[in-house]
Legacy VTK file of the C-alpha trace (Angstrom):
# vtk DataFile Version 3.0
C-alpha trace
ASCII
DATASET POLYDATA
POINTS 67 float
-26.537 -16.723 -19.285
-24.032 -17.351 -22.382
-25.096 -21.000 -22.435
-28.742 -19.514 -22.673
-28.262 -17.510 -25.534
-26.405 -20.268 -27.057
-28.706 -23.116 -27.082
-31.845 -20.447 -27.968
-29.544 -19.469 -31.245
-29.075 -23.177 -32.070
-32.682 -23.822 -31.727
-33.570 -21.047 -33.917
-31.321 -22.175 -36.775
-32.280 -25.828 -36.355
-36.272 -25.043 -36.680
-35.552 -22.125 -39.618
-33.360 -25.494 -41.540
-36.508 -27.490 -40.675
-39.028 -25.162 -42.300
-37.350 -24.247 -45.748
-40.194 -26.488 -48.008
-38.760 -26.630 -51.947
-40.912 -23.995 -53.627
-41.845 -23.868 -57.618
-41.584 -21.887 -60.342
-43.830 -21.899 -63.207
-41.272 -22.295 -66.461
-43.332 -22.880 -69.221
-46.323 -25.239 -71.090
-46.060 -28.622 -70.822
-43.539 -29.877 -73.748
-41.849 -32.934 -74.779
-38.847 -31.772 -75.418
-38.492 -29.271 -72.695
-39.632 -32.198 -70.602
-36.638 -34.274 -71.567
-34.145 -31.280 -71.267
-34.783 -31.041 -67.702
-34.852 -35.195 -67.393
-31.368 -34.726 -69.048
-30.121 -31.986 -66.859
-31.308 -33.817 -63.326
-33.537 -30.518 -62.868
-36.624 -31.149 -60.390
-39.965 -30.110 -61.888
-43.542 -30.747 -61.073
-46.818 -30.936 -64.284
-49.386 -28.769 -63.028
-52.566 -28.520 -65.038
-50.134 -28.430 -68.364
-47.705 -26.294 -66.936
-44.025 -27.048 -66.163
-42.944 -25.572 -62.751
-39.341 -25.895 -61.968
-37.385 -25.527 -58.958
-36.513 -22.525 -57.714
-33.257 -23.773 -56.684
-32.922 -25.075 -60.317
-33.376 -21.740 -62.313
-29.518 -20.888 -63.045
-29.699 -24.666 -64.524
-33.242 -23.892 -66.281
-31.755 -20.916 -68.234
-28.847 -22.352 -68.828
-29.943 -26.006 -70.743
-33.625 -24.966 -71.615
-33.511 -21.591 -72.814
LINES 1 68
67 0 1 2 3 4 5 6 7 8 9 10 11 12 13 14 15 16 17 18 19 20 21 22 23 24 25 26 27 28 29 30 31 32 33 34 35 36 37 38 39 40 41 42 43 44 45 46 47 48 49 50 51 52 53 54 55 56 57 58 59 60 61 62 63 64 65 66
């Protein structure tokens, strides 16, 4: 029964590490120079429709450098 409850808790936490997708936050208009603060800063972002979206993950570093 212990082994049971084991291996079901393992698989839990394995698929709930699987699903965690990188998610996006949208910072500000696209801009040169914010652009290259991020470069310089090795902060992920994505250009939407001439929008910056940063990382989630990334927004203690986002304050910090491009503020």
């Amino acid at each position: 029964m212990k082994s049971n409850m084991l291996f079901i808790v393992f698989i839990l936490i394995t698929l709930s590490a699987c699903s965690s997708a990188e998610t996006y936050t949208f910072w500000t208009e696209e801009n040169f120079q914010q652009i290259q603060r991020l470069n310089e800063a090795n902060i992920r972002y994505e250009i939407r429709n001439g929008e910056i979206w940063v990382s989630e993950g990334d927004m203690d570093k986002v304050v910090a450098c491009c503020s």
